[in-house]
C-alpha positions as CSV (number, residue, x, y, z in Angstrom):
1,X,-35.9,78.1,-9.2
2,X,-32.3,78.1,-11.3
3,X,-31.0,77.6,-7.4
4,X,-33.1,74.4,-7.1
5,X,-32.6,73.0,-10.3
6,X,-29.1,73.9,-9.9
7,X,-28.9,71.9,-6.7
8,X,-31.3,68.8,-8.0
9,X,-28.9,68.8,-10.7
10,X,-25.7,68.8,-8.5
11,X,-27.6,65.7,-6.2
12,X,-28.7,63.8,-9.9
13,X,-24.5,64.2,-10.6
14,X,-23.8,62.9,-7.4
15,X,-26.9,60.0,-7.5
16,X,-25.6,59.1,-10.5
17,X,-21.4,59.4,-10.0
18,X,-22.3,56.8,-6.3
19,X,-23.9,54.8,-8.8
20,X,-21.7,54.4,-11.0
21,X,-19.1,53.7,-8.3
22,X,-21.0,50.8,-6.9
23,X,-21.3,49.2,-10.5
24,X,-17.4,49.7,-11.1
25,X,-17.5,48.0,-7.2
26,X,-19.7,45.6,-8.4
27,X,-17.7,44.6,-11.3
28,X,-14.7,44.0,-9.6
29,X,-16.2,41.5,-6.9
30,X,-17.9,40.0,-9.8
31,X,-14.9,39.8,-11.7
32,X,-13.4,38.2,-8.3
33,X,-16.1,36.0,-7.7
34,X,-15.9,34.6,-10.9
35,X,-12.3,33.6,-10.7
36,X,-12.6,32.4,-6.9
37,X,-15.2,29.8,-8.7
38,X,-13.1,29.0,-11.4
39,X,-10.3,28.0,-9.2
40,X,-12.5,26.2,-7.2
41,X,-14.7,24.3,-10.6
42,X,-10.9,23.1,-11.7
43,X,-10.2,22.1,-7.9
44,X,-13.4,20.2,-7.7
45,X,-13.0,18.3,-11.5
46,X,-9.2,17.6,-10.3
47,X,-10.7,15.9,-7.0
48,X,-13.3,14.1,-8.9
49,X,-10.8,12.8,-11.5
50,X,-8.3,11.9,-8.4
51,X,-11.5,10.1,-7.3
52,X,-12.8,8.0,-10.1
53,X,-8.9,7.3,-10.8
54,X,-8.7,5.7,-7.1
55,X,-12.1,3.8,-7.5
56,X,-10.4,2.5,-11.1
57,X,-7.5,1.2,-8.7
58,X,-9.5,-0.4,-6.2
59,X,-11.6,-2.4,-8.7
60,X,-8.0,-3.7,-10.1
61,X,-7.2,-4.5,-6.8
62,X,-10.2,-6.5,-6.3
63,X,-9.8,-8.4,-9.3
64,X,-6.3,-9.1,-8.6
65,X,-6.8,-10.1,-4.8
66,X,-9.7,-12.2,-6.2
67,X,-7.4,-14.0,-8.8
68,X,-4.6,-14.4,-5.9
69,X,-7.6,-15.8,-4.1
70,X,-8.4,-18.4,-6.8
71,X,-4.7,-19.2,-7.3
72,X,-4.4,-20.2,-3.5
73,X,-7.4,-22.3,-3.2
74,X,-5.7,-23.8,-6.4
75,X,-2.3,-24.5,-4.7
76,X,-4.2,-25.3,-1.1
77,X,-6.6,-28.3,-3.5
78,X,-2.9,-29.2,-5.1
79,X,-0.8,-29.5,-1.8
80,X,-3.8,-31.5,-0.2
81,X,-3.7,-33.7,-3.1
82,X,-0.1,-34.2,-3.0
83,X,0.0,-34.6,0.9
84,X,-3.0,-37.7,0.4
85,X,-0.9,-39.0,-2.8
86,X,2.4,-38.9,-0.7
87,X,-0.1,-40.8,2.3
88,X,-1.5,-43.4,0.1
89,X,1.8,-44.2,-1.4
90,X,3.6,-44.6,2.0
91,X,0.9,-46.8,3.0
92,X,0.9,-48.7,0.3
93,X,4.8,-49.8,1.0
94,X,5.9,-51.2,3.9
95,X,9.7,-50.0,2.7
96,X,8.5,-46.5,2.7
97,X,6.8,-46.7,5.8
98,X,9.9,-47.8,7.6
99,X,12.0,-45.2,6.0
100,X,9.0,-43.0,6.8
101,X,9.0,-43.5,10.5
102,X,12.4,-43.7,11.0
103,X,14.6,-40.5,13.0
104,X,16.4,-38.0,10.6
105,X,20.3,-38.3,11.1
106,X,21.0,-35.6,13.7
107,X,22.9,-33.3,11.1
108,X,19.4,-33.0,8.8
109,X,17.7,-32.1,12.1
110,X,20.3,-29.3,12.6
111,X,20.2,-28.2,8.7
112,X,15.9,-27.8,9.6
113,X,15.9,-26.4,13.0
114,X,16.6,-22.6,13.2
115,X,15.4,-19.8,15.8
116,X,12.2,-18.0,15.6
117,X,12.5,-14.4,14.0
118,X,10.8,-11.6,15.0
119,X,12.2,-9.4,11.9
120,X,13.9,-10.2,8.6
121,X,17.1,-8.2,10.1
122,X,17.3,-11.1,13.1
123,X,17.3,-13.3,10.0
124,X,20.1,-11.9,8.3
125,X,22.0,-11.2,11.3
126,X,21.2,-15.5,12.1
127,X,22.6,-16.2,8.6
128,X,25.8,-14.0,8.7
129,X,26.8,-15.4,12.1
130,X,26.4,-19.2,11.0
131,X,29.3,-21.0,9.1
132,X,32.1,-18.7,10.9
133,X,35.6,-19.8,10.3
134,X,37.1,-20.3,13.2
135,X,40.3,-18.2,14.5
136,X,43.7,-20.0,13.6
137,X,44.4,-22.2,16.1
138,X,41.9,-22.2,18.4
139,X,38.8,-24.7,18.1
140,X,35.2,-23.6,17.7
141,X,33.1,-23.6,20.9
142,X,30.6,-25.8,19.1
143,X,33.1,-28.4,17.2
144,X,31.2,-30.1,14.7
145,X,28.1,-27.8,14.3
146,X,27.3,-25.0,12.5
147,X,24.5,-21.9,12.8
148,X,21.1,-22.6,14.4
């Protein structure tokens, strides 16, 4: 009988040293687990503030497209006004509907024309090669005119 107890008490060591093994185990993924979800609670409530902080931007950016809105019906109503003012006053004059009708001078119709563009850096490469001085002593190809 000592044998028997002697052995139930070696198995109730070893019952209770595998238990408390697999609590200490048990612990540490606990332990684990709970840092894996605070790293992930912070990463959450970062992307929700990176969120509400975007939808904060695009209501700002609706109210400002909305107010660039207004402020080009604005100018569109104030150009159309002046355009009909500018009509009715030629109209009205038969000096400034002459002078109205008549051709631009051939030098004002050079200073308006100018090439299309297809990218600003056509543009300043078209300014930078208008208005050349010519080389000393020999006449520019295009006497007279300059750039477009």
């Amino acid at each position: 009988m000592i044998r028997f107890l002697i052995v139930l008490s070696a198995l109730l060591l070893a019952g209770l040293g595998s238990a408390c093994w697999q609590l200490k185990t048990t612990k540490t993924e606990l332990t684990g687990a709970q840092r894996i979800i605070g790293t992930l609670s912070a990463g959450i409530e970062s992307r929700d503030k990176a969120i509400a902080r975007m939808n904060d931007e695009a209501k700002e950016g609706q109210i400002r497209e909305a107010k660039l809105r207004l402020m080009q019906g604005r100018a569109s109503t104030s150009a159309l006004n002046r355009e009909l003012q500018i009509q009715r006053e030629t109209d009205a004059s038969e000096d400034l509907r002459g002078w109205s009708a008549a051709v631009l001078p051939d030098d004002v119709i050079r200073l308006h024309s100018r090439p299309a563009f297809s990218s600003a850096r056509d543009y300043l490469d078209w300014l930078s090669a208008r208005d050349k001085l010519p080389v000393p002593g020999k006449q520019p190809a295009d006497a007279g005119r300059s750039g477009g």
